[in-house]
C-alpha positions as semicolon CSV with decimal commas, in nm:
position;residue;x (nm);y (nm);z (nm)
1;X;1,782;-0,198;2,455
2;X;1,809;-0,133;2,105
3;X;1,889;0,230;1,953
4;X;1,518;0,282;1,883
5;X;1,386;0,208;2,199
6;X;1,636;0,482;2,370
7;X;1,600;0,757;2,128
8;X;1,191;0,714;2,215
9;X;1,272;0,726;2,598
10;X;1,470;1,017;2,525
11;X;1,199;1,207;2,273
12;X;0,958;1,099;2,568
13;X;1,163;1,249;2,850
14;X;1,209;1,602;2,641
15;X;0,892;1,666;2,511
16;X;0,739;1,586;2,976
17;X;1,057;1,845;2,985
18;X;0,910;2,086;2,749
19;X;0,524;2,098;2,888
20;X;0,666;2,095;3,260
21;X;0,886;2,442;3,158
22;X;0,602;2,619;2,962
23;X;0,466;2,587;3,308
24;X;0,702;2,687;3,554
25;X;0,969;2,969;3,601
26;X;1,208;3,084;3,878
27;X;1,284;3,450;3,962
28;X;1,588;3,587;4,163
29;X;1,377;3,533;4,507
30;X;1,193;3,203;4,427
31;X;1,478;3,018;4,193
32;X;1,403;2,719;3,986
33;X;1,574;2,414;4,105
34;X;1,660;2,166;3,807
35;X;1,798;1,805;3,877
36;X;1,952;1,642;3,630
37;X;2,025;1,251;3,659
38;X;2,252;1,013;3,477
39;X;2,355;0,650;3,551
40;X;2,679;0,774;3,742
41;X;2,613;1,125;3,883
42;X;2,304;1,381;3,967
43;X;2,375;1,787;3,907
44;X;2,148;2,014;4,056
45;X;2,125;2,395;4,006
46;X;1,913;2,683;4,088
47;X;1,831;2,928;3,826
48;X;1,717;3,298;3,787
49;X;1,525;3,272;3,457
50;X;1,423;3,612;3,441
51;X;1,788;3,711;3,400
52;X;1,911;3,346;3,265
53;X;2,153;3,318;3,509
54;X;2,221;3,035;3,739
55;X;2,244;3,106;4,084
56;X;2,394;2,817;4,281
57;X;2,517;2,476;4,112
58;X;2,651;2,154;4,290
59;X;2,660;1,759;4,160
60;X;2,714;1,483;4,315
61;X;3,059;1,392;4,174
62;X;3,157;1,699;4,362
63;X;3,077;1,610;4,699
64;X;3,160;1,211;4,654
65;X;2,812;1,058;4,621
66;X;2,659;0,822;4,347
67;X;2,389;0,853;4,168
68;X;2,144;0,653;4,430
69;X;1,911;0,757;4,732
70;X;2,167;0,788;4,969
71;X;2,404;0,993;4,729
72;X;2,105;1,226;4,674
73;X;1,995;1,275;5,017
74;X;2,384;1,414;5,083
75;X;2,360;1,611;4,771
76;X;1,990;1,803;4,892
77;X;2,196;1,877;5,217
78;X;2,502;2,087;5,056
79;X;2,258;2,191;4,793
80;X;2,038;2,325;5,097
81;X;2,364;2,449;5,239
82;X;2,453;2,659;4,925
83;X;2,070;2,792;4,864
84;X;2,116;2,944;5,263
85;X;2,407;3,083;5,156
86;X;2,254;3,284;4,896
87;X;1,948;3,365;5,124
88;X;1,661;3,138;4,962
89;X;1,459;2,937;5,149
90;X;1,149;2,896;4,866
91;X;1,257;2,745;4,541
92;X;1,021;2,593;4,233
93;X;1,147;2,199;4,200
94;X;1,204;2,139;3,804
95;X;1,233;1,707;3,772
96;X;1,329;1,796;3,407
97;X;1,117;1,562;3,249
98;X;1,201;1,267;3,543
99;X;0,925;1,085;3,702
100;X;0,902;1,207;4,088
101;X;0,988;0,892;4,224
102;X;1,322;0,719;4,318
103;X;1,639;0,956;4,310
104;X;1,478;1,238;4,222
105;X;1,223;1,198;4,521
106;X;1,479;1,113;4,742
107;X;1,660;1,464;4,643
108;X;1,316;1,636;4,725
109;X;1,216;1,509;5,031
110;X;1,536;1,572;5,171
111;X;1,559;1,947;5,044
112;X;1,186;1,966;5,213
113;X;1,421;1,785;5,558
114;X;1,676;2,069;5,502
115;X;1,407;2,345;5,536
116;X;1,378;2,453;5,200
117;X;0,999;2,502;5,061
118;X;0,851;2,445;4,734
């Protein structure tokens, strides 16, 4: 792909990212839970944006996974792990401007395996 091509995927990808946040917000109780994918690694984090503050964070390069199904099925588990920790169990899913399909469905339907709702 040519450097015109990727700077339109890009623009594309942030301006889905920009109407999917005017939309959504997360609150101390019901976080928002934003997933953020690259060719080598996925990051995850849940996020209090009433005070701007993130409240859990975990990626994959952390834990030993790649950036595939698998690797994101084993990063919703210690994600799920962390969010019991800290006593959520609802969370608002953010794809950041990803389709919901591949990785990033993989990471959901396995938070919605690990008991966490949204």
């Amino acid at each position: 792909m040519n450097a015109k091509v990727l700077k339109s995927k890009l623009a594309n990808r942030l301006k889905r990212k920009r109407r999917i946040r005017a939309k959504i917000s997360g609150c101390a109780t019901l976080p928002r839970v934003s997933v953020f994918r690259s060719n080598r690694y996925l990051s995850v984090q849940a996020i209090d944006d009433a005070t701007g503050t993130t409240l859990c964070a975990l990626n994959s390069k952390a834990i030993s996974a790649k950036a595939n199904k698998e690797g994101a099925a084993a990063l919703a588990s210690a994600f799920a792990e962390k969010l019991k920790e800290a006593k959520v169990d609802s969370i608002v899913f953010d794809r950041n401007g990803y389709q919901y399909h591949g990785v990033v469905a993989a990471f959901g339907e396995a938070l919605r395996a690990n008991e966490i709702k949204f």
